[in-house]
N, C-alpha and C positions, 0 to 999 in steps of 0.2 A: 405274520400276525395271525393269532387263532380266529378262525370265524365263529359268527355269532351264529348259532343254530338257527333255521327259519323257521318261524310257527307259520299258522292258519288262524287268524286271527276269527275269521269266521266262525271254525269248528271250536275254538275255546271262547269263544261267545255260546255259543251253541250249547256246547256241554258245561257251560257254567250257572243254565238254567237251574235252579233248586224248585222239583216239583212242591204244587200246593197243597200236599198232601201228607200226611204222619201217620204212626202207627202210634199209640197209646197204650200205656200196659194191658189195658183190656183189647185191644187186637181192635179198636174200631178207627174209620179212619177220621180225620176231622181236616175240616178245608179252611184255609186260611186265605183270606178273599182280597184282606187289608194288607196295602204296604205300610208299612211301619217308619213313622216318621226318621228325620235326622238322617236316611239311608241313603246318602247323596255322590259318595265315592265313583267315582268313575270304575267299569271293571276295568279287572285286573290278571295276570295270566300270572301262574306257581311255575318259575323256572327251575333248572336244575339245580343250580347255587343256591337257590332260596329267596333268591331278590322277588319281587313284586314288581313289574311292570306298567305302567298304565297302558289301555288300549281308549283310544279316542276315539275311532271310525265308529260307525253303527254298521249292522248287517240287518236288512231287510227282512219283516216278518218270517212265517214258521215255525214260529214258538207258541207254546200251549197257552202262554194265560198275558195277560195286558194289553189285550188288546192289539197282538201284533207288534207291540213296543217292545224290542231284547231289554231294552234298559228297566222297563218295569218288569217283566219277566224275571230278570237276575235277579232282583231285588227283595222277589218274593221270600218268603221264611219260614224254615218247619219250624213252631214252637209246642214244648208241649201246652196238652190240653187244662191242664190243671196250672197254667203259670199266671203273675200278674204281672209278670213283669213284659216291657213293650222292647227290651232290649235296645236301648237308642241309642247306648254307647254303652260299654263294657267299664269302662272308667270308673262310673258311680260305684261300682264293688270290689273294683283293684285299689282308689287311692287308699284303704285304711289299711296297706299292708306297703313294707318296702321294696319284695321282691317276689318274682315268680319263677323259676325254674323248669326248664321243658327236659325232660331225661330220658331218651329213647334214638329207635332212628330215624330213617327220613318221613317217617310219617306224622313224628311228633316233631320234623321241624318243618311239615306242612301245616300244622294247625299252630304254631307258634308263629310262623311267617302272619296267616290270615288276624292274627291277633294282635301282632304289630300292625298293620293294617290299619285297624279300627283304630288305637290308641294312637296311631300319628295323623289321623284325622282331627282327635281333640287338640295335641300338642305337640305343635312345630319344632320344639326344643327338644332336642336331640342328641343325646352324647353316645358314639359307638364305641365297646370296647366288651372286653372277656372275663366279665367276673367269673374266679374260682375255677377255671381251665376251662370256662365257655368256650360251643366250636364258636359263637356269636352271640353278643350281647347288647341292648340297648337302655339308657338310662333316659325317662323322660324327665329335663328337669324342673321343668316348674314342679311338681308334683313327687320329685326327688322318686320315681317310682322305675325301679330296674327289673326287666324280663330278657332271659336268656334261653339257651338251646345249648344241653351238653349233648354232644355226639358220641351214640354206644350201641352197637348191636347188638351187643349179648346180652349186657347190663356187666356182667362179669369180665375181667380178663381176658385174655388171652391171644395167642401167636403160633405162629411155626413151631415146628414142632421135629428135631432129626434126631434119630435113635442113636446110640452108640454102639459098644459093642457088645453089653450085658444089659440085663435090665427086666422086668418086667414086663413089660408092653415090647420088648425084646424078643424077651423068648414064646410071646403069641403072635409071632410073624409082622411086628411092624415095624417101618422103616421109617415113616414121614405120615404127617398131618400137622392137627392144629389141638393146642394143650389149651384148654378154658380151664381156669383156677373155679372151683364153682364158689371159693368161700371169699374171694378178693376181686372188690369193687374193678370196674374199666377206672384208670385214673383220671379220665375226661372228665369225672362226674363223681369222686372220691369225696371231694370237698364240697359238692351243694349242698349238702343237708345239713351244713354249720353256717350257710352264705344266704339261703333262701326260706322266705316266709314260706312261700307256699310250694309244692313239688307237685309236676305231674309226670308220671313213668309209663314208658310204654317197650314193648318185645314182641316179638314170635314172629316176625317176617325170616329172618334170617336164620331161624331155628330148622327154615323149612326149605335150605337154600343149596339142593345136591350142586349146582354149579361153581360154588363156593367151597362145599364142606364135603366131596365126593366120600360116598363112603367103603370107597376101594382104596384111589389115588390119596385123598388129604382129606381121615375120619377125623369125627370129635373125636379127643379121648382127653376124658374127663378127670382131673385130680382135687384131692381133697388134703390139704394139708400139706400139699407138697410132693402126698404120695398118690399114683394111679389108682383110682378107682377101680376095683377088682369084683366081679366078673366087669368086663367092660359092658358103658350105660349104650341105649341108644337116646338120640336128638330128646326124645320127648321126656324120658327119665331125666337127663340131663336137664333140660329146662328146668323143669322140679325143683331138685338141689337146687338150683343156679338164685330161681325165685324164692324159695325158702330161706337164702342164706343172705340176699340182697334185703328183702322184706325185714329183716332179725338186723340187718346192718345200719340200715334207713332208721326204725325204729330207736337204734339204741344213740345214735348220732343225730338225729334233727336236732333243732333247735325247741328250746321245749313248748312255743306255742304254735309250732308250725302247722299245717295243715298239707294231708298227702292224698293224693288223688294216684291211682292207677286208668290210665283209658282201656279200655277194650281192645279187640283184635280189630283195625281196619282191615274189612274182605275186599282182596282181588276180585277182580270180573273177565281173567282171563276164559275165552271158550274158543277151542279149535286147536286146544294144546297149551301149554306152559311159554312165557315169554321169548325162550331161546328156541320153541319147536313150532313157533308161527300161529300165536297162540294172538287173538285180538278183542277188539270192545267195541265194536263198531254200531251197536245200539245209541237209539237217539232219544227211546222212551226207557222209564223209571220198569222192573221187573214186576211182574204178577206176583203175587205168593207162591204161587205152582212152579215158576221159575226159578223163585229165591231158592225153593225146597231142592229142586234139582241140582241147581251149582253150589250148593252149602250144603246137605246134608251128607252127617259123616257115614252112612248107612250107602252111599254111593260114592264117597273116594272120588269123587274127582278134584281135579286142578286144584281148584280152590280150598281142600278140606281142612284144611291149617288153621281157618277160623276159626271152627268151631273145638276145633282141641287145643289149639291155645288157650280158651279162653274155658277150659275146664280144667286144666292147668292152673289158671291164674284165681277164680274163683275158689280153688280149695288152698291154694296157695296163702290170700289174703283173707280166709274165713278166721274172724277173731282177732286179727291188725290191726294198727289204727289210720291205716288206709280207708277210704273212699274209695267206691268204684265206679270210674264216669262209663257209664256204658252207652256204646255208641254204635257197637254191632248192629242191632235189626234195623235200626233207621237206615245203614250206609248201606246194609244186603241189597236193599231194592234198586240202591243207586247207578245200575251198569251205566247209566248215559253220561256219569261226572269224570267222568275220566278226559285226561290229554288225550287220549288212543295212539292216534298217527301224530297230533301234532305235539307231542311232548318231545320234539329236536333229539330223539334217539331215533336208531337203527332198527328197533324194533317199537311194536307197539306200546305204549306206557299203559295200564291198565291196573295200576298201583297205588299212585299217587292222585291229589285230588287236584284239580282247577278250582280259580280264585276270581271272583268271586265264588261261591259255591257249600260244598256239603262241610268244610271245617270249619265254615262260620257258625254252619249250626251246633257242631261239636262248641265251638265255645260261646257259644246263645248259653247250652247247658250248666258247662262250667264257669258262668257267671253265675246261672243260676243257681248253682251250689252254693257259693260266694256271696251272696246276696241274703240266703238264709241262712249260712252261716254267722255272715254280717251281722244281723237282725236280732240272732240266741243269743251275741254279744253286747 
């Protein structure tokens, strides 16, 4: 029988603190002092599979705000400054729609998980299943209200890739890689934009993934049409295409009063090297500004610089769409201390994905808040 990975139940208490602190389009910061009613969930740990766990022990003070109490602590909330709303439950602005769609990888189905979460606090009725090639779906029923999770790294296509004995991509010395269609949908996710009211998309972890997509051993090589892209693209060209052709695919395919959200790039907090080269998060406070600047700016190339060029990738990509863009970037930059680290049940350190309670509740605090004024023009 497989074993269950051991967490720390401590250190995802720990790092599931959400500081009381935000940044504001104007860069000031603003303290949130009040817990917000209705916020009574037991924490909760983000496993590998996506389940939600309940944690019931408590761990003794250490934590920056409640007075010593983890449970008030977690409970704290970044909201922006400008909102009215008290977020009590996310429900109030999902029931006027039937369905919500999560489309990305594992980090859109870290904030999908956290959002089931909330919605199975209001409604114990519960039906599991896979609308439209979901990797997982849930239907609450009193409320007939279905959210799901397609599973896609690329957003686009694609597979193995073994050369023959003529060809193109042949006769520029290659033998083997991975072919991304850049103009044809992942079929995990083909079908939501005729299934779901509302869509949110997310990429670029895996754009930036040499362990996966070596670019010796197994490069992108990118086609259009069927045919090789010629001169051949690198990763970041390719994304390009990939989001140009998905964004014009989305658009011509929703449903016609759908609503489409893109989220931002969630940033890694690897420091001491990349995850396969011993690379960790072992911070237990939120980053300075001077820190964010050091591990995020694309002017020093390090580990983490993938943030911020995906997310100027996606910016010119969705300029003029009828996308929405949930941006979630500089809130998370600061975040080094939300991470599993060591207790994310992998071999190395997790410094990727977020812990639950934690920084994807605020991601969808926001995306209610879209939803709610969206609501509202209607």
């Amino acid at each position: 029988m497989r074993r269950r990975p051991r967490y720390s139940t401590r250190c995802c208490l720990r790092r599931a603190v959400v500081t009381a602190t935000t940044r504001t389009a104007a860069g000031s910061m603003i303290h949130q002092s009040d817990l917000p009613r209705g916020m009574t969930t037991r924490a909760r740990r983000y496993l590998k599979d996506g389940i939600a766990l309940e944690v019931t022990n408590r761990t003794p003070s250490r934590f920056s705000g409640g007075g010593g109490n983890p449970t008030a602590a977690i409970y704290r909330r970044l909201i922006p400054h400008n909102s009215s709303s008290n977020f009590e439950t996310p429900a109030l602005a999902l029931w006027i729609f039937n369905s919500a769609g999560f489309v990305g990888d594992s980090l859109n189905r870290n904030m999908f998980v956290s959002l089931f979460c909330a919605l199975r606090k209001v409604s114990a009725e519960v039906k599991k299943w896979r609308p439209a090639g979901a990797d997982r779906g849930f239907t609450f029923l009193k409320y007939n209200l279905t959210i799901a999770y397609h599973r896609t790294n690329l957003l686009a296509r694609y597979g193995r890739w073994s050369g023959g004995t003529s060809g193109i991509l042949e006769s520029l010395g290659y033998k083997d890689g991975y072919r991304i269609d850049v103009d044809i949908p992942d079929g995990t996710w083909a079908a939501a934009p005729r299934f779901h009211d509302i869509l949110i998309f997310n990429t670029g972890h895996w754009w930036w993934a040499p362990s996966k997509f070596d670019p010796v051993k197994s490069p992108m090589l990118f086609f259009e049409k069927g045919v090789p892209v010629t001169p051949l693209l690198a990763p970041d060209a390719g994304l390009a295409m990939v989001l140009r052709h998905m964004v014009s695919f989305v658009e011509k395919n929703a449903r016609k009063k759908a609503i489409l959200f893109f989220r931002t790039q969630s940033p890694r907090h690897f420091e001491g090297g990349d995850w396969d080269q011993g690379g960790s998060c072992p911070r237990v406070q939120p980053l300075s500004p001077r820190e964010v600047e050091q591990l995020f700016s694309i002017e020093n190339n390090g580990t983490n610089v993938e943030t911020r060029l995906v997310n100027g990738h996606l910016y010119r990509a969705l300029r003029g769409s009828k996308f929405q863009i949930l941006d979630i970037t500089r809130m998370s930059e600061f975040r080094a201390d939300a991470h599993p680290s060591a207790a994310g049940g992998k071999r190395h350190d997790d410094c990727m994905h977020w812990c639950l309670p934690g920084l994807t509740d605020t991601w969808n605090d926001l995306f209610i808040a879209h939803l709610s004024s969206i609501k509202g023009r209607h």
